[in-house]
N, C-alpha and C positions, 0 to 999 in steps of 0.2 A: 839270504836273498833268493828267491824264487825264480825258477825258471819262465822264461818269455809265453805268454800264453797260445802263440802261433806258432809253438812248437810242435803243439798234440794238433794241431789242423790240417783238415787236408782242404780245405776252401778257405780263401781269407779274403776278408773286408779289405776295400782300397788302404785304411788306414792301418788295418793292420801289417799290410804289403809294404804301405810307403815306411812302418816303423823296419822291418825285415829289412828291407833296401838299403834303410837311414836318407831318405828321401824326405818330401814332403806330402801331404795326400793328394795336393795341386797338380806336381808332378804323373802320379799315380793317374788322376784321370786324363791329365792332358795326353799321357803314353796309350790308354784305353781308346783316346779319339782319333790321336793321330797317327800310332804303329800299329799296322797289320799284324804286327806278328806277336804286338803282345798279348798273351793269354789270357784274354778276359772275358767271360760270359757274363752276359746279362738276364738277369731271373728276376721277372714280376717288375724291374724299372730299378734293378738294385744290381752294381757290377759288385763280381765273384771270382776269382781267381787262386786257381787251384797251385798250392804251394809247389808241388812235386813240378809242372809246366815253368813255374812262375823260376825255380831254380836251372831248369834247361834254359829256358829263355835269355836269364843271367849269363850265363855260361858262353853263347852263342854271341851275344852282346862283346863278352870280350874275347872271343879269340875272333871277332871279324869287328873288330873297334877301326873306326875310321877317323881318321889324323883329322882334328877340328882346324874348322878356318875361320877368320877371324869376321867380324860381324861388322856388315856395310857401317851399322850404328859409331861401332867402334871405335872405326880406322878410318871413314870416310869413303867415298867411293873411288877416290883416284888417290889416297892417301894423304890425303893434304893434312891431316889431324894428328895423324902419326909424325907426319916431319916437324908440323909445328912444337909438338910437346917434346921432341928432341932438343928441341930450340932453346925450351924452356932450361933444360935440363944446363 
């Protein structure tokens, strides 16, 4: 078995990021639109993102990881979905 080909890269395609991450490429651009801080250059209308950033970045990601909350979608706005499926149970 051969070694990952964005091993020898010091710039990687979204999709070779999103394999590096074990993400999706979806992901990958959606992080490019929506976080500041992810690492990504744009050259010629094509994002690039430089491995050695792309691994700080990571890094930064989890030691200032913020406790997820739960999605209006979810839980409902006043929880009413949540107690119902308690019900269920």
């Amino acid at each position: 078995m051969s070694e990952p080909v964005w091993k020898d890269l010091e710039w990687l395609t979204p999709r070779e990021a999103a394999a590096w991450l074990r993400v999706s490429p979806k992901l990958v651009y959606r992080l490019a639109e929506t976080d500041r801080t992810f690492p990504v250059v744009n050259v010629g209308g094509l994002l690039r993102i430089r491995r050695e950033r792309l691994e700080r970045w990571l890094e930064r990601q989890h030691r200032t990881r913020k406790p997820l909350r739960a999605s209006p979608d979810a839980v409902g706005k006043t929880g009413e979905r949540a107690d119902s499926m308690k019900a269920l149970r």
